[in-house]
C-alpha positions in Angstrom: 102.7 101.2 105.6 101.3 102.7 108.9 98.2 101.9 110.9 96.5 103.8 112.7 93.5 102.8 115.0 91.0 104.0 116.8 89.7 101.5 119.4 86.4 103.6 120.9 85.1 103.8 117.5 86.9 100.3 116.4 87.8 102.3 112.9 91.1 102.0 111.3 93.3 103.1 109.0 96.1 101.9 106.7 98.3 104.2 105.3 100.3 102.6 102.1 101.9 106.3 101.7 104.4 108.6 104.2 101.9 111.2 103.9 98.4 112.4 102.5 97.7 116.0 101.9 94.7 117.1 102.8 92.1 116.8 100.2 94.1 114.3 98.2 92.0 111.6 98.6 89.3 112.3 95.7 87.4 109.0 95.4 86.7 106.1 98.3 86.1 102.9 96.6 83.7 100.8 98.4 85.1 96.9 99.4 82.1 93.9 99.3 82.5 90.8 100.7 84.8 91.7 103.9 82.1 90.4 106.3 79.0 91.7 107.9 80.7 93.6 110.8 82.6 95.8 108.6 83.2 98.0 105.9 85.9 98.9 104.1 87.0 101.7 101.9 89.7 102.6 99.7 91.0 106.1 98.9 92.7 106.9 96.0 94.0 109.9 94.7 93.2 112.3 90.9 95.0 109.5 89.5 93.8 106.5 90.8 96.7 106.0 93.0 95.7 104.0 96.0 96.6 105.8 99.1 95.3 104.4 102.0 92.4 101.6 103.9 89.5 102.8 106.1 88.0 100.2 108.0 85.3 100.1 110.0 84.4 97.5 112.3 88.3 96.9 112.4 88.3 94.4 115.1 86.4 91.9 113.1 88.5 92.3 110.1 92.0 93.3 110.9 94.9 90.6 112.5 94.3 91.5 116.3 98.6 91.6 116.0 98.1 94.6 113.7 95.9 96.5 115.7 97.9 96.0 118.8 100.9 97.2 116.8 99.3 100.2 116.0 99.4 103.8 117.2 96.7 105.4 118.5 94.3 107.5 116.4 
């Protein structure tokens, strides 16, 4: 798992594989219920393999530890 954020646009994003080709994310699955200063995403692949977590608004919803543990995006 690898995080990457972004702290001028407060996105980030959660890699749960060593590597995504380009293009094979296919579908981003829409999370409810994370809170009202976020939004969060999931991208799986052809076969509904989850991938990886966008989030936006990631200061409001992510372990402030994780983010500072991050590398920059």
């Amino acid at each position: 798992m690898h995080i990457e954020y972004d702290r001028e646009n407060d996105t980030a994003y959660v890699s749960l594989v060593a590597h995504i080709e380009d293009g094979a994310a296919v579908r981003q699955i829409p999370v409810d219920g994370v809170g009202a200063d976020a939004e969060v995403f999931l991208d799986v692949d052809a076969s509904g393999r989850l991938l990886g977590i966008e989030v936006i608004g990631a200061g409001g919803a992510l372990p402030t530890e994780a983010l500072e543990q991050s590398s920059a995006g």
